[in-house]
C-alpha positions as CSV (number, residue, x, y, z in Angstrom):
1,X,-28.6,-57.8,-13.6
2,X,-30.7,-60.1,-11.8
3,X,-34.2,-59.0,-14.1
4,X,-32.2,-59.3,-17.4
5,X,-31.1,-62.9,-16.2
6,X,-34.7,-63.8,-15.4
7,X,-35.7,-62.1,-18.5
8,X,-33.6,-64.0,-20.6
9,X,-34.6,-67.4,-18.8
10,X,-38.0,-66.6,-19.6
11,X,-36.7,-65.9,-23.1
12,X,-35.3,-68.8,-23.5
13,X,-38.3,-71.5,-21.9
14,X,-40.5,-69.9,-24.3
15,X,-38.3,-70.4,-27.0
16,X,-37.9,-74.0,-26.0
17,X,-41.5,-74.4,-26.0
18,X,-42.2,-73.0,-29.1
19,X,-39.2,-75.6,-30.5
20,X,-40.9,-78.4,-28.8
21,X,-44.1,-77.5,-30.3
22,X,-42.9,-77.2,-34.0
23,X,-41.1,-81.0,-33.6
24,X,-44.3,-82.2,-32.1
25,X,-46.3,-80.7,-35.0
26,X,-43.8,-82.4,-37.5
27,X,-44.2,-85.9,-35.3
28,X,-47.7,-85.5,-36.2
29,X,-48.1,-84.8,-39.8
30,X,-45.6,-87.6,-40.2
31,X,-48.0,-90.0,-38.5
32,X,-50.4,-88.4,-40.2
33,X,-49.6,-88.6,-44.1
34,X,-47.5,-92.3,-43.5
35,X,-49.2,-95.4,-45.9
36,X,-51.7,-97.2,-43.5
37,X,-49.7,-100.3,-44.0
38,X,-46.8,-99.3,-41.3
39,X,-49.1,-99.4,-38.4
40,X,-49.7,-103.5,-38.7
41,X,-53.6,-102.7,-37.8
42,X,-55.4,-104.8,-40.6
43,X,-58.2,-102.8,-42.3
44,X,-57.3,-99.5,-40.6
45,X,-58.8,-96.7,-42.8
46,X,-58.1,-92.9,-42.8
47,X,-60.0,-92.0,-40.2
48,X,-58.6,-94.2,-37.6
49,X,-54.9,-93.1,-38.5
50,X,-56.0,-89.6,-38.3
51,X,-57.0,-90.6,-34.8
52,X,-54.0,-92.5,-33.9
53,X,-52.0,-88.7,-35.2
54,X,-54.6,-86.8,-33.1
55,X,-53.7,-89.4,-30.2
56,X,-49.6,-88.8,-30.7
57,X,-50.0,-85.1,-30.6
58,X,-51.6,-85.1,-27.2
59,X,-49.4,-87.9,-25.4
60,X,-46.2,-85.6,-26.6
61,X,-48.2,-82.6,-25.9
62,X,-49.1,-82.9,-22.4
63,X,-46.0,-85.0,-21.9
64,X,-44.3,-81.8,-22.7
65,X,-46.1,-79.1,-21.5
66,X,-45.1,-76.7,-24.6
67,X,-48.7,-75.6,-24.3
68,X,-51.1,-75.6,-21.3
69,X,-52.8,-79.4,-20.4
70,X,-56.5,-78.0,-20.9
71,X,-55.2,-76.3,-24.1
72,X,-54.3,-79.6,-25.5
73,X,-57.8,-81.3,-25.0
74,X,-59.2,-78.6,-26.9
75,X,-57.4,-78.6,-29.4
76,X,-58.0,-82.4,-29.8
77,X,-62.1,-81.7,-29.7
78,X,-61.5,-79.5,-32.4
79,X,-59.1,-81.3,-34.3
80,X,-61.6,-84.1,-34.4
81,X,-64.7,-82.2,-35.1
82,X,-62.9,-80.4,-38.0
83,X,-61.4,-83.6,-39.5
84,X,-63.5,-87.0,-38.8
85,X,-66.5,-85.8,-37.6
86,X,-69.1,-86.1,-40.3
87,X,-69.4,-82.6,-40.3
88,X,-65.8,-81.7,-41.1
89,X,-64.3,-80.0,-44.1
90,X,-65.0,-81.5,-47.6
91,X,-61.4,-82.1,-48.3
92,X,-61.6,-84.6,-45.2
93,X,-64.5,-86.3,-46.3
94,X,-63.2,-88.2,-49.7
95,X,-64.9,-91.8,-50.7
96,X,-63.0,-94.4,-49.0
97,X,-61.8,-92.2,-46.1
98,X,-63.9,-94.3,-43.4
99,X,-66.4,-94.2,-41.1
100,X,-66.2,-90.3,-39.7
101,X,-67.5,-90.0,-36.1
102,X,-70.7,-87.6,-35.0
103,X,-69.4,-84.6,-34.3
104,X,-72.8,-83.9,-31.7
105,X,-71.1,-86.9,-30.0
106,X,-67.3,-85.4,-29.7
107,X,-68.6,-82.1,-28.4
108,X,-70.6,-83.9,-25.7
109,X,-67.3,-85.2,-24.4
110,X,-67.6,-82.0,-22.1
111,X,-71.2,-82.5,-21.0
112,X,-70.5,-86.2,-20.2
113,X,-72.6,-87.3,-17.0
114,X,-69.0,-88.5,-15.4
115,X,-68.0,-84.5,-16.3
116,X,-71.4,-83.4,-14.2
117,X,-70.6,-85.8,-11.4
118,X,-67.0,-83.5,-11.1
119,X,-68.6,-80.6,-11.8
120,X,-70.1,-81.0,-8.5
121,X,-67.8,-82.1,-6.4
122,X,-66.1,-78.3,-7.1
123,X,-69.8,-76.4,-6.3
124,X,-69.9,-78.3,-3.1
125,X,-66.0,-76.8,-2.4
126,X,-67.4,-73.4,-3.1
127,X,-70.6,-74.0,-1.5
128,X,-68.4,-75.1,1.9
129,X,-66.2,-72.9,1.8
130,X,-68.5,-69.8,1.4
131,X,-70.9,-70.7,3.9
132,X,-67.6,-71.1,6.8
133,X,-69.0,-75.2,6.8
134,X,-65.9,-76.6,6.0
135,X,-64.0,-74.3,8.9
136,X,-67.1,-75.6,11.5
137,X,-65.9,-79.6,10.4
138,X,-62.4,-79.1,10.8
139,X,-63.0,-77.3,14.4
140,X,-65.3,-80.2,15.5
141,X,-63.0,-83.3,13.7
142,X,-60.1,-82.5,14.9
143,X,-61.3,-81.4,18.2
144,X,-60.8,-85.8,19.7
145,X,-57.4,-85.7,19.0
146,X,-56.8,-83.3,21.7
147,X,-52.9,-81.6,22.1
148,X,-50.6,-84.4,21.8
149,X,-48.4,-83.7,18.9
150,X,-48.4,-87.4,17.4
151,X,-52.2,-87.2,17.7
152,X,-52.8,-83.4,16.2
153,X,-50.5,-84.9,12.8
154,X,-53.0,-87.8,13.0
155,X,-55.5,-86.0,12.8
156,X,-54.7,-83.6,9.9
157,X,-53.7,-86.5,8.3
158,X,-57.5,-88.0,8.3
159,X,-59.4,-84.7,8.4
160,X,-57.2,-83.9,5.3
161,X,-58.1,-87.3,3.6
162,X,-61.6,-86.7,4.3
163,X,-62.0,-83.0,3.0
164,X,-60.2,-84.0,-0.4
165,X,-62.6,-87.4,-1.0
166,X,-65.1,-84.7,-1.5
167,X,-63.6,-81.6,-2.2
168,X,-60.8,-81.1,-4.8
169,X,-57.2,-82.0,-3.2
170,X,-55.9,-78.3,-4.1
171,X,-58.3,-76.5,-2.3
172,X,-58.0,-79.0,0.4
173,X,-54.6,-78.5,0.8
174,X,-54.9,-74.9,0.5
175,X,-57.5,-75.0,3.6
176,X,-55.4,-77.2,5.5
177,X,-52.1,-75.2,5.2
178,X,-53.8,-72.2,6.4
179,X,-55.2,-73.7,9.5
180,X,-51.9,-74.8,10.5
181,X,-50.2,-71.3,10.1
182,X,-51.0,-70.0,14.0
183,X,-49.7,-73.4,14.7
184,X,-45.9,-73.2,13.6
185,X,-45.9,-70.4,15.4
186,X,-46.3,-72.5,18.6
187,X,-43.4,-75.0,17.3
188,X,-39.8,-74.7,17.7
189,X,-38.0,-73.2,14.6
190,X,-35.4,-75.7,14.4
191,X,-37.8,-78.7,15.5
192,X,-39.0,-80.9,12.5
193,X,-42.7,-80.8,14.3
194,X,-43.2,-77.8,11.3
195,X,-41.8,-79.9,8.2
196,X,-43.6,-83.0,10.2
197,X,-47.1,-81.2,9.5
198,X,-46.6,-79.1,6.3
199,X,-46.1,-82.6,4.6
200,X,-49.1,-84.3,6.2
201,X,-50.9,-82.1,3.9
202,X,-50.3,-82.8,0.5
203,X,-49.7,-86.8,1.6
204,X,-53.1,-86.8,2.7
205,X,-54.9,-85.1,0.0
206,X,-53.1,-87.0,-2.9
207,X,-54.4,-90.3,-1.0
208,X,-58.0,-89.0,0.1
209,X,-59.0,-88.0,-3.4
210,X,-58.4,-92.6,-3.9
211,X,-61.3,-92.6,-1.5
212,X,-64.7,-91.9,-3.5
213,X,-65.3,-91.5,-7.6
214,X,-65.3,-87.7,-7.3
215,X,-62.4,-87.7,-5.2
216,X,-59.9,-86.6,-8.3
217,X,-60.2,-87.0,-11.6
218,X,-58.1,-90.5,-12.2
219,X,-61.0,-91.9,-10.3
220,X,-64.1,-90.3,-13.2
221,X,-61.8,-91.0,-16.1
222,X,-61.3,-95.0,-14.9
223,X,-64.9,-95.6,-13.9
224,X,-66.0,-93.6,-17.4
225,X,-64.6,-96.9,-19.1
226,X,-66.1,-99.4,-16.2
227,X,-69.2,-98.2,-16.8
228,X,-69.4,-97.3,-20.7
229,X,-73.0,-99.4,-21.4
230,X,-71.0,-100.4,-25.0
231,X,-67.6,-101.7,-23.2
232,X,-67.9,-103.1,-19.5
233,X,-70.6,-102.4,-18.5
234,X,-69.7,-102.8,-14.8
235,X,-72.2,-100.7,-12.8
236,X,-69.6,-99.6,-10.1
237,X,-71.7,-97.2,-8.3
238,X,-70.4,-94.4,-5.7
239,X,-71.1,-96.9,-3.0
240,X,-69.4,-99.6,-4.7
241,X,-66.0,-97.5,-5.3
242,X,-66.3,-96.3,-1.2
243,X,-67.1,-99.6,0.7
244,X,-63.5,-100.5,-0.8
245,X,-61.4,-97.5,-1.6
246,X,-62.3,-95.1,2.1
247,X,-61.1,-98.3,3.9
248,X,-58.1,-98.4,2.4
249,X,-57.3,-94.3,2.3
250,X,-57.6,-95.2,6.4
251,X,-55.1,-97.5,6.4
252,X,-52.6,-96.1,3.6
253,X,-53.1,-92.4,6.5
254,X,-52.3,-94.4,9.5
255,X,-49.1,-96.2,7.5
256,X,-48.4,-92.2,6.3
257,X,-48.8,-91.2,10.0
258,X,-45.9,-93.6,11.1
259,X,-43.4,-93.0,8.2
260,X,-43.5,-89.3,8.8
261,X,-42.9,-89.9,12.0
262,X,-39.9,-92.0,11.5
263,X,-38.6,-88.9,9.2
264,X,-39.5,-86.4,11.2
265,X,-40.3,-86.7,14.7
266,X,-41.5,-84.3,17.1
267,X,-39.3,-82.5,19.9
268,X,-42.5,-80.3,20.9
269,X,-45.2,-83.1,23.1
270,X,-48.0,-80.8,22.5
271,X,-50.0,-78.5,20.2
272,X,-52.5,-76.0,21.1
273,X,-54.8,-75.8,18.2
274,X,-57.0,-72.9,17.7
275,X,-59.0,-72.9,14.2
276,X,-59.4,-69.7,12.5
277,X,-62.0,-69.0,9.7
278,X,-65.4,-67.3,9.9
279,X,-68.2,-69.8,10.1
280,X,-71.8,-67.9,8.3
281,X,-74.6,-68.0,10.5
282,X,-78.1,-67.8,8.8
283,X,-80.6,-69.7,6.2
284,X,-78.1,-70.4,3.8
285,X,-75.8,-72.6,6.2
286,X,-78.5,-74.8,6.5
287,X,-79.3,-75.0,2.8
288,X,-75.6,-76.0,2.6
289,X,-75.4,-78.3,5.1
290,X,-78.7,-80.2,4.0
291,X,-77.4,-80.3,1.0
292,X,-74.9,-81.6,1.8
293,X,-76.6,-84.5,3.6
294,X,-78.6,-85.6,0.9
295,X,-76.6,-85.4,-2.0
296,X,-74.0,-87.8,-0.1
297,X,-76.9,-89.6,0.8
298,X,-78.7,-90.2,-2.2
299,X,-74.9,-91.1,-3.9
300,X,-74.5,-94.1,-1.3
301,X,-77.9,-95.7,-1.1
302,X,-78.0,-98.1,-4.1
303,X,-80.1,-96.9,-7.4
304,X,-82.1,-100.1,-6.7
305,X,-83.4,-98.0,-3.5
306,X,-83.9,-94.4,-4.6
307,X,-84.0,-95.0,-8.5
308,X,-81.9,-92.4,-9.2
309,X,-78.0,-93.0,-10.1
310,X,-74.7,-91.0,-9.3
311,X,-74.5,-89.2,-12.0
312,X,-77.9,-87.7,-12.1
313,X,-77.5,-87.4,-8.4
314,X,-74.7,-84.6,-9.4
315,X,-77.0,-82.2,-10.3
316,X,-78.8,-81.9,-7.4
317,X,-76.8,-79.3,-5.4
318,X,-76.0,-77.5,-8.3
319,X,-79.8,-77.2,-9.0
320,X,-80.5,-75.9,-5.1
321,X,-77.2,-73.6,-4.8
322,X,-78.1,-72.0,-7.9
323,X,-81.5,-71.6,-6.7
324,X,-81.1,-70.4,-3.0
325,X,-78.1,-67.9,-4.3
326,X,-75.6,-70.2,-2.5
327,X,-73.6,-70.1,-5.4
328,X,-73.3,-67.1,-8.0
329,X,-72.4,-66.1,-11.4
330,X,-69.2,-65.4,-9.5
331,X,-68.6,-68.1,-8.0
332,X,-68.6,-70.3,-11.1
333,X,-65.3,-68.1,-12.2
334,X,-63.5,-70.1,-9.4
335,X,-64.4,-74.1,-10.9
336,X,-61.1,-75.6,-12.3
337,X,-62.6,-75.2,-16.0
338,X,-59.0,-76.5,-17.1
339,X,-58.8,-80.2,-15.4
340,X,-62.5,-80.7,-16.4
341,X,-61.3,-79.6,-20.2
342,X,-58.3,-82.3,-19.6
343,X,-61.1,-85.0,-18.5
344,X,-63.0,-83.7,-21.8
345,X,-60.3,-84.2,-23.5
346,X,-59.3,-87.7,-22.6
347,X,-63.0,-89.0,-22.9
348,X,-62.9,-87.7,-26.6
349,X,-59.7,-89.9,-27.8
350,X,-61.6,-92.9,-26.0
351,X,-64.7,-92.0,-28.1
352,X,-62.4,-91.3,-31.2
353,X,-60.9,-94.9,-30.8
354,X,-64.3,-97.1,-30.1
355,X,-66.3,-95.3,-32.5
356,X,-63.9,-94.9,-35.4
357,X,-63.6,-98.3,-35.3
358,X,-59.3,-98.5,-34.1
359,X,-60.0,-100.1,-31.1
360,X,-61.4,-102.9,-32.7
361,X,-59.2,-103.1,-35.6
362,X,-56.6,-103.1,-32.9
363,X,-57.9,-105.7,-31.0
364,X,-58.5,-108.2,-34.4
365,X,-54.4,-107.2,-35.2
366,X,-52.7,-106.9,-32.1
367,X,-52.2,-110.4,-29.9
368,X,-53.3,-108.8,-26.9
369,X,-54.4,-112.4,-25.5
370,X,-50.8,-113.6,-25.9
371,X,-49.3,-111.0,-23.6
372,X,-48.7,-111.5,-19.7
373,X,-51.5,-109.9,-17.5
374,X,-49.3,-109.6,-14.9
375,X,-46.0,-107.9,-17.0
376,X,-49.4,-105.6,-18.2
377,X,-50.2,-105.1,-14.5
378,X,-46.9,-104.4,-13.6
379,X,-45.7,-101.8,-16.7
380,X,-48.9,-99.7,-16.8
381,X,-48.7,-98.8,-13.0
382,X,-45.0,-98.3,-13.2
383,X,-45.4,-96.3,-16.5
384,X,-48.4,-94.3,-14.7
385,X,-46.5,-93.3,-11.8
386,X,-43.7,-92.8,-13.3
387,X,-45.1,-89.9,-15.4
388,X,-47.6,-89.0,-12.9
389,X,-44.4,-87.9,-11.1
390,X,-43.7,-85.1,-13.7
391,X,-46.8,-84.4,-15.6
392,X,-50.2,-83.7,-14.3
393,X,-52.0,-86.8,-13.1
394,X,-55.4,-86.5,-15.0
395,X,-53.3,-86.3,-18.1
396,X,-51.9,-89.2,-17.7
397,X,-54.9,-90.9,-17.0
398,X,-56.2,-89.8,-19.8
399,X,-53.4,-91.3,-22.3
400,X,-53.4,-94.5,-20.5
401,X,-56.4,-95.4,-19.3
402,X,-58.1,-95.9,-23.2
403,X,-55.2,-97.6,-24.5
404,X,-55.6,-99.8,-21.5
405,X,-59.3,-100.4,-22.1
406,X,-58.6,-101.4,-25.4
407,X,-55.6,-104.0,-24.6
408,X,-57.7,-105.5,-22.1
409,X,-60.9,-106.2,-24.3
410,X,-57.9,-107.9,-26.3
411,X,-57.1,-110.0,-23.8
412,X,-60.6,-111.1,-23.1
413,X,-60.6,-113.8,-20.2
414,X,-56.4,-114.0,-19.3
415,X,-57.1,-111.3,-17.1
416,X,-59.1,-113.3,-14.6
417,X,-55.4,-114.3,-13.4
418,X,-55.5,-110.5,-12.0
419,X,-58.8,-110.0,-11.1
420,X,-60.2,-108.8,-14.5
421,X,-60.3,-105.3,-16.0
422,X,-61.3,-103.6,-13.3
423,X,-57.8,-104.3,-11.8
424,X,-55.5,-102.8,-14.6
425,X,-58.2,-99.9,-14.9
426,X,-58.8,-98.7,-11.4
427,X,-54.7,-99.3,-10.9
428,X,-54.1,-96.4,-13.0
429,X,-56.5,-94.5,-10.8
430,X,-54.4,-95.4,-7.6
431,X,-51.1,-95.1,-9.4
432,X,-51.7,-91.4,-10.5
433,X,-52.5,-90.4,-6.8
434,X,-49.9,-92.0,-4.9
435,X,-47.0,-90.6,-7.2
436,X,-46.3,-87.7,-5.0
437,X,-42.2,-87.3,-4.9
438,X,-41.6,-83.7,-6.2
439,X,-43.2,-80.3,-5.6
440,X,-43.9,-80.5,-9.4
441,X,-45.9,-83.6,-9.4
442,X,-49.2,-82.6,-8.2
443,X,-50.3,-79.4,-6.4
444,X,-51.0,-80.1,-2.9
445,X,-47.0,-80.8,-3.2
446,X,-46.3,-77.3,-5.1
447,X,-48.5,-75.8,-1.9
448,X,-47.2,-77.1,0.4
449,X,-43.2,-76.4,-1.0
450,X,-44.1,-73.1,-1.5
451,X,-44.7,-72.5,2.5
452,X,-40.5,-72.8,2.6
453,X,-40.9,-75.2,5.5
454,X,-40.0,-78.6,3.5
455,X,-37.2,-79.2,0.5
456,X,-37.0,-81.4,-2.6
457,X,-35.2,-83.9,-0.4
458,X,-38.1,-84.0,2.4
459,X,-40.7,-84.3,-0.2
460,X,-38.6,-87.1,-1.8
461,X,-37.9,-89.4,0.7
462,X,-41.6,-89.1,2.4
463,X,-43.5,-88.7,-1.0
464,X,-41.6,-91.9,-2.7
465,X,-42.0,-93.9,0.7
466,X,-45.7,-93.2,1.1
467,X,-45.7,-93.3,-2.4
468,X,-44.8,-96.4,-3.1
469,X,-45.9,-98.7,0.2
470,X,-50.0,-97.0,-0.8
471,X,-49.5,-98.3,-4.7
472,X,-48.4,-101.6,-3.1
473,X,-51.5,-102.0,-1.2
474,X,-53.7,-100.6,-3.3
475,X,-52.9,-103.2,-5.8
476,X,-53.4,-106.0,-3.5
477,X,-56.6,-104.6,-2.8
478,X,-57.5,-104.5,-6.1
479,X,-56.6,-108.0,-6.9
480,X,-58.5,-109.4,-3.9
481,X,-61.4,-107.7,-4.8
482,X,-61.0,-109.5,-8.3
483,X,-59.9,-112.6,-7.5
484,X,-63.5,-112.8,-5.3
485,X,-65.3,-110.9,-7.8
486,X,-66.4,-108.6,-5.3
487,X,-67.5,-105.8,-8.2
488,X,-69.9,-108.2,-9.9
């Protein structure tokens, strides 16, 4: 009885997926084939509708979830290689259809330097994790807190934070989780010391990954746009984004620390701690450690210094693991392929809309400059954590985050009310990382609910709490930094 019923339910979500896929296919062919004139975008040509169709498929597609996140951004590479790229089907390519984009250009959207600079963060993961390094830092880092149980959450709290500013927040919590396994069985059953810890984890790795560029990928797809040489042009180097955002992960963890607390509060004083994980001994440790060193290094010494910027600085440990053997053929099969396919994806609509030509067309039609900075503040972190809630963050960063770019070039210097660009931009990256209320929202939370120790209701009150005191702050940051044009 029970395998027919699941059997049926899996009947019926794929049925509802395939349902939700034919009416998003219909949205889009719709948006597709309508007269230019509906949009009220002066001048916008067939190309740039085409983009704005490609653009509607994804937002309902991801939104949805009728087919997997990373098999959406494929699908919109292709889609725009095959149909404005200049080297898409005849029937595409009509007189008067617009300027069609370089198809060398949308493929590239997956080997962009801000791709490289994620790429890395996962081979140092591996790298860690392989060599036992990342087992030796939590031994010694958490080692000062000593056995007081206030003091051991504290300190998975920060240790936590710290891991996923570097390493990706799923494998971070993953790690975490497991280290604390010989540790509930110390705690009472019925205490709250267990559901007290299990949710330190994913609250700590959802705000860590705020604290460098590499961190998640919110961060990459935000700075893509502060940086693009042809839009902002803002230079916001590695250092840059740490010398504001690590100070604020600190103090958004300590504020974390006392609300779980107030939720859940010990009944056990102290915790005996003991670390398992096998630590490797031999050359290869110290490849990986001096590695290590340099490449974070060389990413917070300004360019001015070594020459050499973030990006390129990327490459370095993937050139020496690959060398040395640290990292195999093998161990590439474990890299998230499908969030950097997601980023890939969202960098190709931005390129679709600046070099079709839409986001300037949108721009000349739209009265951006008569809108409200601070109502555009306000919606697009509200809308971003709103959605971040349910769908995957990076996706929608990825949806927001272009559209954004191109209302704020709109609104030219009304934005200096908020503290420029930079602020709306770099608000989506905070937004998507503190919307952390459900197991489904990001998956640190789905890790940590699937332990048993913690329900939807413990998750909720915590995750929305933390949640929504970090995107406070965060934007306050932001709008000092702004306001005193701390970023140049």
């Amino acid at each position: 009885m029970a395998k027919e019923k699941s059997k049926f339910l899996s009947h019926h979500t794929e049925m509802k997926k395939v349902w939700q896929f034919v009416a998003i296919f219909i949205v889009t062919a719709i948006v597709w084939n309508l007269p230019t004139s509906v949009f009220g975008i002066d001048g916008l040509t067939i190309v740039q509708q085409r983009i704005i169709a490609i653009f509607v498929f994804a937002m309902l597609a991801w939104l949805t979830e009728c087919v997997p996140a990373w098999a959406t951004s494929l699908v919109i590479m292709a889609g725009m290689c095959v149909t404005v790229s200049q080297n898409s089907f005849g029937f595409f390519k009509y007189d008067g259809v617009g300027k069609l984009l370089d198809s060398k250009e949308i493929m590239a959207s997956f080997a962009d330097p801000i791709i490289m600079l994620f790429l890395a963060g996962f081979i140092l993961a591996i790298a860690a994790s392989k060599s036992g390094l990342d087992t030796l830092l939590a031994r010694l880092l958490l080692k000062p807190f000593g056995h007081k149980s206030e003091n051991v959450l504290l300190g998975f709290l920060l240790i936590t934070g710290l891991f996923s500013m570097f390493i990706s927040n799923t494998a971070t919590a993953a790690l975490m989780l497991t280290f604390l396994t010989p540790v509930f069985a110390a705690l009472p059953a019925t205490g709250k010391g267990r559901i007290a810890l299990t949710l330190s984890i994913p609250i700590a790795a959802n705000l860590g990954g705020m604290g460098t560029p590499i961190g998640t990928p919110p961060n990459l797809i935000a700075l893509k746009y502060l940086n693009d040489p042809a839009g902002l042009n803002m230079n916001i180097d590695f250092m840059h984004w740490m010398m504001f955002m690590t100070p604020l992960v600190i103090i958004l963890l300590v504020i974390s620390w006392r609300i779980i607390l107030r939720f859940f509060p010990f009944t056990q004083k102290t915790i005996h701690l003991k670390i398992e994980g096998e630590i490797h001994k031999g050359w290869r440790m110290w490849v990986v450690i001096a590695t290590f060193i340099i490449t974070i290094l060389l990413w917070i010494i300004p360019k001015s210094i070594t020459g050499i910027d973030t990006n390129t600085v990327a490459m370095i440990p993937m050139g020496i693991f690959a060398l040395t053997g640290v990292i195999t053929s093998k161990d590439l099969q474990k890299i998230n392929w499908s969030v950097i396919w997601m980023v890939a994806g969202g960098f190709a609509i931005g390129l679709g809309m600046n070099a079709s030509g839409l986001a300037d067309a949108a721009i000349e039609s739209i009265p951006f400059g008569n809108w409200s900075p601070i109502i555009i503040l306000i919606i697009s972190g509200a809308i971003c954590y709103f959605l971040s809630n349910f769908i995957s963050n990076t996706a929608t960063a990825a949806l927001l985050v272009p559209i954004l770019s191109v209302v704020c070039r709109g609104m030219g210097d009304k934005l200096s009310v908020i503290g420029g660009t930079s602020t709306v931009l770099i608000g989506i990256a905070i937004a998507a990382s503190t919307a952390m209320c459900l197991p489904i929202s990001t998956p640190p939370n789905a890790i940590a609910y699937s332990t048993g120790l913690v329900h939807h209701d413990d998750m909720l009150k915590v995750g929305l709490t933390c949640g929504i005191a970090s995107l406070v702050l965060g934007y306050l940051l932001l709008f000092f930094i702004g306001e005193f044009h701390l970023l140049g």
